[in-house]
PDBQT receptor file of N, H, CA, C and O in Angstrom, charges set to zero:
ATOM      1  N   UNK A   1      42.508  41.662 -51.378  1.00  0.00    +0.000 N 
ATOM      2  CA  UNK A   1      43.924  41.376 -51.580  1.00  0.00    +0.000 C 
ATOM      3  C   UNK A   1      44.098  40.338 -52.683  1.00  0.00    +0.000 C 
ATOM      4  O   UNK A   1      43.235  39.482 -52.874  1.00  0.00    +0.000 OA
ATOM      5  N   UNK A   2      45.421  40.425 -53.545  1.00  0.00    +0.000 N 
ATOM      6  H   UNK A   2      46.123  41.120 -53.390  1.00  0.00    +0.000 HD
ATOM      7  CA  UNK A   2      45.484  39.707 -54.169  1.00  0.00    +0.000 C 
ATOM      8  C   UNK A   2      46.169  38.287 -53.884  1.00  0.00    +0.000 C 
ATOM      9  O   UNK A   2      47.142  38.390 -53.138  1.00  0.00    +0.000 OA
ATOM     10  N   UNK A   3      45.840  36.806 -54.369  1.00  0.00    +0.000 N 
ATOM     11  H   UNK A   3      45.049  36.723 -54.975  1.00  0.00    +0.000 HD
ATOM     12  CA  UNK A   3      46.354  35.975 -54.019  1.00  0.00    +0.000 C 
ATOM     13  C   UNK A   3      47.799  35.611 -55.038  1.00  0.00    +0.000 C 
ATOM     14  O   UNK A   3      47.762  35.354 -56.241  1.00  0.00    +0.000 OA
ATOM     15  N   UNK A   4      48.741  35.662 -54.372  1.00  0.00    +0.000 N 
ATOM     16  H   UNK A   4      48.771  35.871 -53.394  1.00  0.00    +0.000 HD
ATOM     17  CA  UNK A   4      50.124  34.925 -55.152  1.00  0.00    +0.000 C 
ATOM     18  C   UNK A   4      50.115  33.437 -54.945  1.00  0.00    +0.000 C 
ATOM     19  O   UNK A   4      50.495  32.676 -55.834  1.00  0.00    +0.000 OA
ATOM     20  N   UNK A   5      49.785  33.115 -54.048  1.00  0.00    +0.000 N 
ATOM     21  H   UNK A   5      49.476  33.733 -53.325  1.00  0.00    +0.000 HD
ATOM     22  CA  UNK A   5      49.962  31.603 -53.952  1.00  0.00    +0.000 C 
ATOM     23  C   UNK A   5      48.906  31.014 -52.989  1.00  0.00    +0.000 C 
ATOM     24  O   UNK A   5      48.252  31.606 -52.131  1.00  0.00    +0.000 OA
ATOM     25  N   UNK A   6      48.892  29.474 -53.397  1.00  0.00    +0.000 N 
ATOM     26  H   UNK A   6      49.423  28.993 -54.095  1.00  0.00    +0.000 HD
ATOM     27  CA  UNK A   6      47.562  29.157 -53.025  1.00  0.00    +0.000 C 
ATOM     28  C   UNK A   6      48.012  27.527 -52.940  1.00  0.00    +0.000 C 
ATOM     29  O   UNK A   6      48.632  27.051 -53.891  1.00  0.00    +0.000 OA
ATOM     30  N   UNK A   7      47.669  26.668 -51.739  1.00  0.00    +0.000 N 
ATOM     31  H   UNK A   7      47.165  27.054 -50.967  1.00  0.00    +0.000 HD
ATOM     32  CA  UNK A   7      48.390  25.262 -51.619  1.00  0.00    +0.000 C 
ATOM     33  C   UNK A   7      46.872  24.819 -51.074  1.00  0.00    +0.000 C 
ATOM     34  O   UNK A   7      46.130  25.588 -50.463  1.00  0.00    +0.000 OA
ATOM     35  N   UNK A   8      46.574  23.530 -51.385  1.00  0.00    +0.000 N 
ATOM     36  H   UNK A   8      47.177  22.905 -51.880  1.00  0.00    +0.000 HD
ATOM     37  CA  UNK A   8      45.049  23.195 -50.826  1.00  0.00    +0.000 C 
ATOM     38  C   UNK A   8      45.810  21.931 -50.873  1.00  0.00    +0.000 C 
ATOM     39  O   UNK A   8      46.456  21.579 -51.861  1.00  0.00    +0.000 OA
ATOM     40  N   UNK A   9      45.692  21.104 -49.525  1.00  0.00    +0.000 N 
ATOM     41  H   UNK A   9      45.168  21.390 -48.723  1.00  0.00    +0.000 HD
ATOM     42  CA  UNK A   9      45.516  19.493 -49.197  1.00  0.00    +0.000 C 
ATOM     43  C   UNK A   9      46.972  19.359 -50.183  1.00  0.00    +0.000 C 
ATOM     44  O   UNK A   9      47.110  18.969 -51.343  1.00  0.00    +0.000 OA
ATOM     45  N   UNK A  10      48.042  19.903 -49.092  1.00  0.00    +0.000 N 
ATOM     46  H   UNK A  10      47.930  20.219 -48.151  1.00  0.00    +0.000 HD
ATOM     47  CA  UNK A  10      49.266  19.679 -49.468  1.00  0.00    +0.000 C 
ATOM     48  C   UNK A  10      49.948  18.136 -48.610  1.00  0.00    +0.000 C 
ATOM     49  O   UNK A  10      50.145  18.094 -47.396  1.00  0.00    +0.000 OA
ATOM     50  N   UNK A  11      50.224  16.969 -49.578  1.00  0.00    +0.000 N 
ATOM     51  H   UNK A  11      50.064  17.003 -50.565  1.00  0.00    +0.000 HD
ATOM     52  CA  UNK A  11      50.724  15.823 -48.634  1.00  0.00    +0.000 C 
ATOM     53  C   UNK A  11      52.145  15.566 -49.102  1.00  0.00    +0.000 C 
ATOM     54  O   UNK A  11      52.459  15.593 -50.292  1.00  0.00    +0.000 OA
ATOM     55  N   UNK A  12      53.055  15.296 -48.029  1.00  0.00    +0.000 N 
ATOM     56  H   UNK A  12      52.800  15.274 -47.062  1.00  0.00    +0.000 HD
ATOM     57  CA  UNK A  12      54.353  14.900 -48.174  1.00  0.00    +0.000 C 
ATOM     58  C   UNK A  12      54.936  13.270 -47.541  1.00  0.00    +0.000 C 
ATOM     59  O   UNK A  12      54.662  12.931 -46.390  1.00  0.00    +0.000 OA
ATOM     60  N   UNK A  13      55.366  12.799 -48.035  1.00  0.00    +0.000 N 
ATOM     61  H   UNK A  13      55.588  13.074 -48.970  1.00  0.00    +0.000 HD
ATOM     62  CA  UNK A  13      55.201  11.383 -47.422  1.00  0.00    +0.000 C 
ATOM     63  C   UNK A  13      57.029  10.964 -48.206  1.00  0.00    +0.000 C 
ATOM     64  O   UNK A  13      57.472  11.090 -49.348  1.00  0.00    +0.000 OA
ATOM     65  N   UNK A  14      57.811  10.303 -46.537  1.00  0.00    +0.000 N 
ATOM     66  H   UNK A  14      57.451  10.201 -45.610  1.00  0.00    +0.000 HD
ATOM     67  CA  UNK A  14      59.388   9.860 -47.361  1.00  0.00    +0.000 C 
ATOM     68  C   UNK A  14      59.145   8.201 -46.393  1.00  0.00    +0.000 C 
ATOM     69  O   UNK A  14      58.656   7.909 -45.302  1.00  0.00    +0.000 OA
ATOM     70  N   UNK A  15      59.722   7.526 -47.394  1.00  0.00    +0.000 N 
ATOM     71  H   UNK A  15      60.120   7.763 -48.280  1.00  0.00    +0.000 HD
ATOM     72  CA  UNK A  15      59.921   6.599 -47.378  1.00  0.00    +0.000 C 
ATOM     73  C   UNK A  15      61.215   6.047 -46.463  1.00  0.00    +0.000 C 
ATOM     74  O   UNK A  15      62.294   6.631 -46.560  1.00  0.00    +0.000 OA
ATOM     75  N   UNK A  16      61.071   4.993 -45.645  1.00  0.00    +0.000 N 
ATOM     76  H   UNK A  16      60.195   4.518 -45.566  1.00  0.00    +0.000 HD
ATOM     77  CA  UNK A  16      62.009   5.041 -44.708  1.00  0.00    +0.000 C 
ATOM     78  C   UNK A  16      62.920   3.894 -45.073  1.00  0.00    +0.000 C 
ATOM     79  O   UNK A  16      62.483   3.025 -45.827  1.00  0.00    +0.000 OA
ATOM     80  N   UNK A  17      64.462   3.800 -44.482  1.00  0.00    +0.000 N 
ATOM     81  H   UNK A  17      64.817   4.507 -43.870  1.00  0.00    +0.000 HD
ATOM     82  CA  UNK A  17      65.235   2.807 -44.674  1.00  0.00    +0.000 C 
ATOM     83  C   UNK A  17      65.125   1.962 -43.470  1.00  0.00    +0.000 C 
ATOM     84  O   UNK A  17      64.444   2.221 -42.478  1.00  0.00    +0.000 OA
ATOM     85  N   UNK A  18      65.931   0.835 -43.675  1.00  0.00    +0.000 N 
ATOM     86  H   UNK A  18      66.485   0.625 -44.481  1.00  0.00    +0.000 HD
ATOM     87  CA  UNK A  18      65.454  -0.047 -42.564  1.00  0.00    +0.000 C 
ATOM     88  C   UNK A  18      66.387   0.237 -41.377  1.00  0.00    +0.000 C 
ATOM     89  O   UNK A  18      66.114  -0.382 -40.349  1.00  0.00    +0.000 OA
ATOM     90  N   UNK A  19      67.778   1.330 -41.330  1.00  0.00    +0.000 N 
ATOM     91  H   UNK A  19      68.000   1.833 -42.165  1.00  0.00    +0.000 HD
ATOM     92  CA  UNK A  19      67.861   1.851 -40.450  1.00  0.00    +0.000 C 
ATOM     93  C   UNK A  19      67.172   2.905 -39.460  1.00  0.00    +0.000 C 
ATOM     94  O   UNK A  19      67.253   3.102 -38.248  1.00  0.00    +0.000 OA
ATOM     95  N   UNK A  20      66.298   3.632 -40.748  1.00  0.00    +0.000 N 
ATOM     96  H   UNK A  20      66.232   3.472 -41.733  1.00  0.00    +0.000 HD
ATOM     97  CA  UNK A  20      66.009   4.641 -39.846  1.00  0.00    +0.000 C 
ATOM     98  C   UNK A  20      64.083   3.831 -38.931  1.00  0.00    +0.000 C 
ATOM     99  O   UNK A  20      63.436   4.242 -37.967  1.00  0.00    +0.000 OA
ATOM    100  N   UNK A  21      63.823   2.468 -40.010  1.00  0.00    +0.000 N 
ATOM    101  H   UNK A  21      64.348   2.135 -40.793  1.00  0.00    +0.000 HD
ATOM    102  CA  UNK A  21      62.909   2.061 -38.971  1.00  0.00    +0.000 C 
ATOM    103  C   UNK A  21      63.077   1.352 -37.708  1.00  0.00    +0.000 C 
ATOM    104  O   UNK A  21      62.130   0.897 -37.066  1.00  0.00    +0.000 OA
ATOM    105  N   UNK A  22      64.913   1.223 -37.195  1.00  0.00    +0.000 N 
ATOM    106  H   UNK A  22      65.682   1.592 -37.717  1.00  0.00    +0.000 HD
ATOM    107  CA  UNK A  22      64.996   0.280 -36.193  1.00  0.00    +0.000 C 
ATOM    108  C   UNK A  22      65.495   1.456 -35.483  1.00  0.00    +0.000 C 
ATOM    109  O   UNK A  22      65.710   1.180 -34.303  1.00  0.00    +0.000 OA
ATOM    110  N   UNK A  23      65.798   2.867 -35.831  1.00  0.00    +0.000 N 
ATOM    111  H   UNK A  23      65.623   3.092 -36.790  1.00  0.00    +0.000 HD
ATOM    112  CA  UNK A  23      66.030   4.032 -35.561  1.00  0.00    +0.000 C 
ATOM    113  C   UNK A  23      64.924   3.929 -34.441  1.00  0.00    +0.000 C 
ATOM    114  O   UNK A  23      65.003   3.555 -33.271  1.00  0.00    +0.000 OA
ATOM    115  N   UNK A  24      63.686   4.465 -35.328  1.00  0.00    +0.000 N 
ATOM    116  H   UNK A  24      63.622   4.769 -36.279  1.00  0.00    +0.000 HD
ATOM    117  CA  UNK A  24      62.111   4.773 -34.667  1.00  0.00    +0.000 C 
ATOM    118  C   UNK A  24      61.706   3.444 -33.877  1.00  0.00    +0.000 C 
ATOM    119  O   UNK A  24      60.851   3.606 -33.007  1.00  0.00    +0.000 OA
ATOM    120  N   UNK A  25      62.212   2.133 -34.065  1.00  0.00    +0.000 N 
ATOM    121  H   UNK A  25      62.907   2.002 -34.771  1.00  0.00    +0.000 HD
ATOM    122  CA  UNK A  25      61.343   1.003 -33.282  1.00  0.00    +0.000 C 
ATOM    123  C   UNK A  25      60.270   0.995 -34.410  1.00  0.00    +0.000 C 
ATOM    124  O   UNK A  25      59.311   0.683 -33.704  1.00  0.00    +0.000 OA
ATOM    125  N   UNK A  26      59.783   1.108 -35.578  1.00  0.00    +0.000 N 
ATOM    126  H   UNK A  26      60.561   1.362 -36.152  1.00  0.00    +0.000 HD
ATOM    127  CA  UNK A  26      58.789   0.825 -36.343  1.00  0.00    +0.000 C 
ATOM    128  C   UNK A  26      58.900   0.016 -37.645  1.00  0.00    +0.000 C 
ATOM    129  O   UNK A  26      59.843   0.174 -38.420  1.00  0.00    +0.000 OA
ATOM    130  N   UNK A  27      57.729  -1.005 -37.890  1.00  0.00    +0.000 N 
ATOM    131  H   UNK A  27      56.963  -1.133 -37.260  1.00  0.00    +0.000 HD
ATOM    132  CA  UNK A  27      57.409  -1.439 -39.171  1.00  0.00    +0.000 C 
ATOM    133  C   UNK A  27      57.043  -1.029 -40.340  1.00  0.00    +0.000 C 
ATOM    134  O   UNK A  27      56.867  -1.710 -41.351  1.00  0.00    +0.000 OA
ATOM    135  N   UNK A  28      56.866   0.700 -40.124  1.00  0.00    +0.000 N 
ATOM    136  H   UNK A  28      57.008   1.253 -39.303  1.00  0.00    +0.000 HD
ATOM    137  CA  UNK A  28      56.015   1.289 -41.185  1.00  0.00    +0.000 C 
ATOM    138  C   UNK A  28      56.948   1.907 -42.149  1.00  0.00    +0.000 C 
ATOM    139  O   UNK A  28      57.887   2.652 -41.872  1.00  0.00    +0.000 OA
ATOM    140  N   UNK A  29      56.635   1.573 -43.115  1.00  0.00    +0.000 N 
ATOM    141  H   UNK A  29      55.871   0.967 -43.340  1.00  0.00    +0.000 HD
ATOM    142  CA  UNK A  29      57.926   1.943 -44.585  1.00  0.00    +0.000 C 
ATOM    143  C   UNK A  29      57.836   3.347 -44.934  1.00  0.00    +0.000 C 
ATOM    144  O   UNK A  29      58.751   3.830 -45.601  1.00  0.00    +0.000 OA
ATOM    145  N   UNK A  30      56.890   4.046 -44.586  1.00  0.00    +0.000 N 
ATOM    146  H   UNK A  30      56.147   3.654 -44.044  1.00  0.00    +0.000 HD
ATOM    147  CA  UNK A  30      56.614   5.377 -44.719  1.00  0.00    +0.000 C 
ATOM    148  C   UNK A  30      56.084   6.572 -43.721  1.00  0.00    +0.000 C 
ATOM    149  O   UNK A  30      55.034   6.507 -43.081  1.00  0.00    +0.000 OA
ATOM    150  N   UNK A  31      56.833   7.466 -43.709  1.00  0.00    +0.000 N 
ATOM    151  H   UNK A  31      57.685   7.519 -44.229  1.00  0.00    +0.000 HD
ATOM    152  CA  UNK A  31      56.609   8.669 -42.551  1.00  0.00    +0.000 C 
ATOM    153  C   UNK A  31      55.997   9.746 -43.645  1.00  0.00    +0.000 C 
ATOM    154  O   UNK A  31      56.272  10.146 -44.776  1.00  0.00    +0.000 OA
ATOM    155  N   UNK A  32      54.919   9.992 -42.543  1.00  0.00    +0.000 N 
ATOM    156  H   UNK A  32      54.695   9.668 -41.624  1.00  0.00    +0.000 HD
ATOM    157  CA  UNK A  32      54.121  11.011 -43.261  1.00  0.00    +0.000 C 
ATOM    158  C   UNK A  32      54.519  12.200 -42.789  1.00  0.00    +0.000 C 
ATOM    159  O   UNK A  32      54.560  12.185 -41.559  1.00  0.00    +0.000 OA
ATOM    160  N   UNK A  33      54.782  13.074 -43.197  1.00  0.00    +0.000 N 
ATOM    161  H   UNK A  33      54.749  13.085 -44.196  1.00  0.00    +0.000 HD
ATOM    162  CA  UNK A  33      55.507  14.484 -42.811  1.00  0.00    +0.000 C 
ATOM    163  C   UNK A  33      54.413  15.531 -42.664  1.00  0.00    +0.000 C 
ATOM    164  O   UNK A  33      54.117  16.160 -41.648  1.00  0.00    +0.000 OA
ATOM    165  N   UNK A  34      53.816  15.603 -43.992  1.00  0.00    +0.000 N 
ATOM    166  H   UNK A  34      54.056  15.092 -44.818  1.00  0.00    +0.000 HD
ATOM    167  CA  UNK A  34      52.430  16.728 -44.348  1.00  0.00    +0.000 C 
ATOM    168  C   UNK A  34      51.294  16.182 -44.712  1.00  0.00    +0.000 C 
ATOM    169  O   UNK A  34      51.139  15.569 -45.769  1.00  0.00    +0.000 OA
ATOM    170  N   UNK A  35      50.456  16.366 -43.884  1.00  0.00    +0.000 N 
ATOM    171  H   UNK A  35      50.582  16.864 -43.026  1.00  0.00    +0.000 HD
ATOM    172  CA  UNK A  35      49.238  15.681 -44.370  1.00  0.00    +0.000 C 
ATOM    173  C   UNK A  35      47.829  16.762 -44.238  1.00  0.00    +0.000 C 
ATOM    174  O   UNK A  35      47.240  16.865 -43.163  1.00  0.00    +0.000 OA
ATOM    175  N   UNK A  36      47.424  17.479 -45.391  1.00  0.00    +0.000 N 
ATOM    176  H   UNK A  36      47.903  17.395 -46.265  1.00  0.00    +0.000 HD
ATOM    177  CA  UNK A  36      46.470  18.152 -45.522  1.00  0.00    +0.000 C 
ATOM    178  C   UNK A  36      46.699  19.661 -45.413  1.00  0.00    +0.000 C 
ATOM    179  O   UNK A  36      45.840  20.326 -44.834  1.00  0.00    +0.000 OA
ATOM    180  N   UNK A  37      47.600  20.158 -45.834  1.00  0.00    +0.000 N 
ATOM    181  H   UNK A  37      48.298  19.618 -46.304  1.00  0.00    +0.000 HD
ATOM    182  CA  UNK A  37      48.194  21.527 -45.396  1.00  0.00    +0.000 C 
ATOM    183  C   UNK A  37      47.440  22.226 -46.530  1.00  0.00    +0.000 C 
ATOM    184  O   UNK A  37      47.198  21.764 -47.645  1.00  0.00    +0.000 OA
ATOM    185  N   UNK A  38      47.147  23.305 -46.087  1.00  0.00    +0.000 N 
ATOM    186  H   UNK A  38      47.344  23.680 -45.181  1.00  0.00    +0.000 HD
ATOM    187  CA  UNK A  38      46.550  24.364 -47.117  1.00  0.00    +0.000 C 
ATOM    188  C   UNK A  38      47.067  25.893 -46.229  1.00  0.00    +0.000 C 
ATOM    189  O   UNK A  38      47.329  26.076 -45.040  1.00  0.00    +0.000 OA
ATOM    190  N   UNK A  39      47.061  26.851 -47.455  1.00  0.00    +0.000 N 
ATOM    191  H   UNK A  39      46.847  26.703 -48.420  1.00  0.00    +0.000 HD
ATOM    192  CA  UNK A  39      47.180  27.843 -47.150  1.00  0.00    +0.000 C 
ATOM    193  C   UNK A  39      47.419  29.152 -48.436  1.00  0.00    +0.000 C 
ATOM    194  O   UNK A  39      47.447  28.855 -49.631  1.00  0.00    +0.000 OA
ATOM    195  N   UNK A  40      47.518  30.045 -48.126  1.00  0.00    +0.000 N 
ATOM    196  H   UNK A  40      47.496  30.286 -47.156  1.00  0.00    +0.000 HD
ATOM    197  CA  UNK A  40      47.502  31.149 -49.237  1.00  0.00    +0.000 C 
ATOM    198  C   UNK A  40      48.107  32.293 -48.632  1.00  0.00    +0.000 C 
ATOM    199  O   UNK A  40      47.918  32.745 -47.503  1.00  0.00    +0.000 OA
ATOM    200  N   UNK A  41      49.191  32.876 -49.944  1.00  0.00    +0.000 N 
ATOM    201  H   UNK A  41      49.344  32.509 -50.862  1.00  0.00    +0.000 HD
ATOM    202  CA  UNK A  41      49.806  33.944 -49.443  1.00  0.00    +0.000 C 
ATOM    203  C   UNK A  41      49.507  35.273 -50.227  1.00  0.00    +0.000 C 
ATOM    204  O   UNK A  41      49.304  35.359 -51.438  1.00  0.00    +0.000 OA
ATOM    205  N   UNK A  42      49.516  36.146 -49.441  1.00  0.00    +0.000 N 
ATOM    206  H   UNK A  42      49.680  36.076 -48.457  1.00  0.00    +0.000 HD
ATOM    207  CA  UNK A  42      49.038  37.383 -50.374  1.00  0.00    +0.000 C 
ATOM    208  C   UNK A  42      50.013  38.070 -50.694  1.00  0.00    +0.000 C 
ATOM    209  O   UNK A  42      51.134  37.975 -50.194  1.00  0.00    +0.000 OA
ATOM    210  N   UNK A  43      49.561  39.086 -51.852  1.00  0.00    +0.000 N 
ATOM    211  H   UNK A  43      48.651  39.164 -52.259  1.00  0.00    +0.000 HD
ATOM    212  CA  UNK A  43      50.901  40.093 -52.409  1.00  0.00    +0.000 C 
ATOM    213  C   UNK A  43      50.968  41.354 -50.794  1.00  0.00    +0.000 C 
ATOM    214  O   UNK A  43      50.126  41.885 -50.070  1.00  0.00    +0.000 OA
ATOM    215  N   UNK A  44      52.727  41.339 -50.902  1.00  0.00    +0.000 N 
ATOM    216  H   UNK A  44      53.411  40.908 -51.490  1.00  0.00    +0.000 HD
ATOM    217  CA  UNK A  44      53.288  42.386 -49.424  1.00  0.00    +0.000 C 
ATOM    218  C   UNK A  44      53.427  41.610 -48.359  1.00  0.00    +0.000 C 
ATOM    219  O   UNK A  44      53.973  42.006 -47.329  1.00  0.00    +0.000 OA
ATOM    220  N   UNK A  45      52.727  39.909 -48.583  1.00  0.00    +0.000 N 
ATOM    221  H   UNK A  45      52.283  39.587 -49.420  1.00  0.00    +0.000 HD
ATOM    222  CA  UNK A  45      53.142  39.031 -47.228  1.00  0.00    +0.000 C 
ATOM    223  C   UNK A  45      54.361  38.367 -47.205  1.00  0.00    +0.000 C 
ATOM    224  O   UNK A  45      54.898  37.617 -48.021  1.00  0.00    +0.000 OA
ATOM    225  N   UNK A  46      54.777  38.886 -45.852  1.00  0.00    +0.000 N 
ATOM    226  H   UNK A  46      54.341  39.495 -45.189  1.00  0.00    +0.000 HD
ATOM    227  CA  UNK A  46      55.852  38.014 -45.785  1.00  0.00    +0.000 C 
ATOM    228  C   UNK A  46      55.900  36.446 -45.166  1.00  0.00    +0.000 C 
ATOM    229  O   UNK A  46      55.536  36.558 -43.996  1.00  0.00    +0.000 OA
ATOM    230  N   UNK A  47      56.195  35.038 -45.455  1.00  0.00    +0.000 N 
ATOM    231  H   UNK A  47      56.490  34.947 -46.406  1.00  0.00    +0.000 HD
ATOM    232  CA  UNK A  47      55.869  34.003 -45.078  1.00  0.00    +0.000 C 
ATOM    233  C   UNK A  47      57.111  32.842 -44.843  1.00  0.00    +0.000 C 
ATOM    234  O   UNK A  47      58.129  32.935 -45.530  1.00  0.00    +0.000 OA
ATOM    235  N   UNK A  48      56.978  31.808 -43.894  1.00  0.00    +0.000 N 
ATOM    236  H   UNK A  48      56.152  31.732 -43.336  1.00  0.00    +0.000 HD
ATOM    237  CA  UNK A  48      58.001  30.994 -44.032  1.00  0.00    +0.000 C 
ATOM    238  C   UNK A  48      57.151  29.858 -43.310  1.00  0.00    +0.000 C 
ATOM    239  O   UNK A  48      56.100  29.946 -42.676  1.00  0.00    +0.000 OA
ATOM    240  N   UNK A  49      57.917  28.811 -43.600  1.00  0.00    +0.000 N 
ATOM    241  H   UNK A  49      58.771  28.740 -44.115  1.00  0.00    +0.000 HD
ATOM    242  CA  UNK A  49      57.701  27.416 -43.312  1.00  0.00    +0.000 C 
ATOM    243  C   UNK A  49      59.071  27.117 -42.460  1.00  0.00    +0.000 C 
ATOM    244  O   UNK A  49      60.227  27.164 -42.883  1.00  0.00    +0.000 OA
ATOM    245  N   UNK A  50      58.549  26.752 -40.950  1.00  0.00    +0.000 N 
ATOM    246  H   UNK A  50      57.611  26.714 -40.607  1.00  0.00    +0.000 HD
ATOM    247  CA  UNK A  50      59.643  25.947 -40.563  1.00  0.00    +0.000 C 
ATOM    248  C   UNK A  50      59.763  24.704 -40.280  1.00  0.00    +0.000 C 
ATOM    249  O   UNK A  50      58.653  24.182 -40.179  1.00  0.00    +0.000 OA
ATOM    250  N   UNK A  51      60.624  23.987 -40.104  1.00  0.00    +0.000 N 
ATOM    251  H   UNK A  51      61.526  24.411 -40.185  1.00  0.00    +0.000 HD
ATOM    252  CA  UNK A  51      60.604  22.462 -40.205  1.00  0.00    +0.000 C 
ATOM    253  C   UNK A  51      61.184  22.222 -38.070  1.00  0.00    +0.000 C 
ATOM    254  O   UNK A  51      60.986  23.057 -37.188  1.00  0.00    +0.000 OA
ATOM    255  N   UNK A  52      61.786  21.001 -37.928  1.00  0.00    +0.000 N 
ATOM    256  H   UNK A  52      61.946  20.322 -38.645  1.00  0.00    +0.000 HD
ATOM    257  CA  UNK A  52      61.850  20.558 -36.879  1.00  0.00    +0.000 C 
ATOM    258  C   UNK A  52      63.043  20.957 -36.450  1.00  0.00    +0.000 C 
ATOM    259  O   UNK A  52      63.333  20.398 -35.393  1.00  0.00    +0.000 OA
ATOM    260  N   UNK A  53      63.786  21.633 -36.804  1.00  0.00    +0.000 N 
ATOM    261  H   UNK A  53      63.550  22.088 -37.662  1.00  0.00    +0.000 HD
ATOM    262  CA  UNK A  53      64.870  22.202 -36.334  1.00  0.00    +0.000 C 
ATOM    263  C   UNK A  53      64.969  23.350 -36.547  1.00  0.00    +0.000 C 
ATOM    264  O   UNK A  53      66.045  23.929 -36.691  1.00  0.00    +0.000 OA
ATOM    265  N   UNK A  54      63.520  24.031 -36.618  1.00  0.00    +0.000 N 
ATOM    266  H   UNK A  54      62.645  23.560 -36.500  1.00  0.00    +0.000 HD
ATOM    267  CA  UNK A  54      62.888  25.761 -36.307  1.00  0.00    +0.000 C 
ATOM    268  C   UNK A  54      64.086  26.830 -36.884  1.00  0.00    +0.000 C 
ATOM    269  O   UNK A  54      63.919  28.047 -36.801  1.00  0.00    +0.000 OA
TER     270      UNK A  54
């Protein structure tokens, strides 16, 4: 099969405000979202990414 797309050690990282850290109860300035994602899609695949509200 052929490859269309191809993601290796995909990282996403957002930076937080100081509401949303008294939001969480945390000190940490940054939420890591994606950390190490890989994957590959082939030609005729169908694919999706869902997030936290599916």
């Amino acid at each position: 099969m052929q490859e269309v797309l191809v993601v290796k050690d995909l990282v996403k990282t957002f930076k937080l405000s100081k509401k949303q850290q008294k939001i969480e109860k945390t000190d940490i300035k940054v939420k890591v979202a994606v950390d190490g994602l890989s994957f590959s899609a082939y030609k005729g695949e169908i694919y999706g990414l869902l997030g936290p509200n599916g």
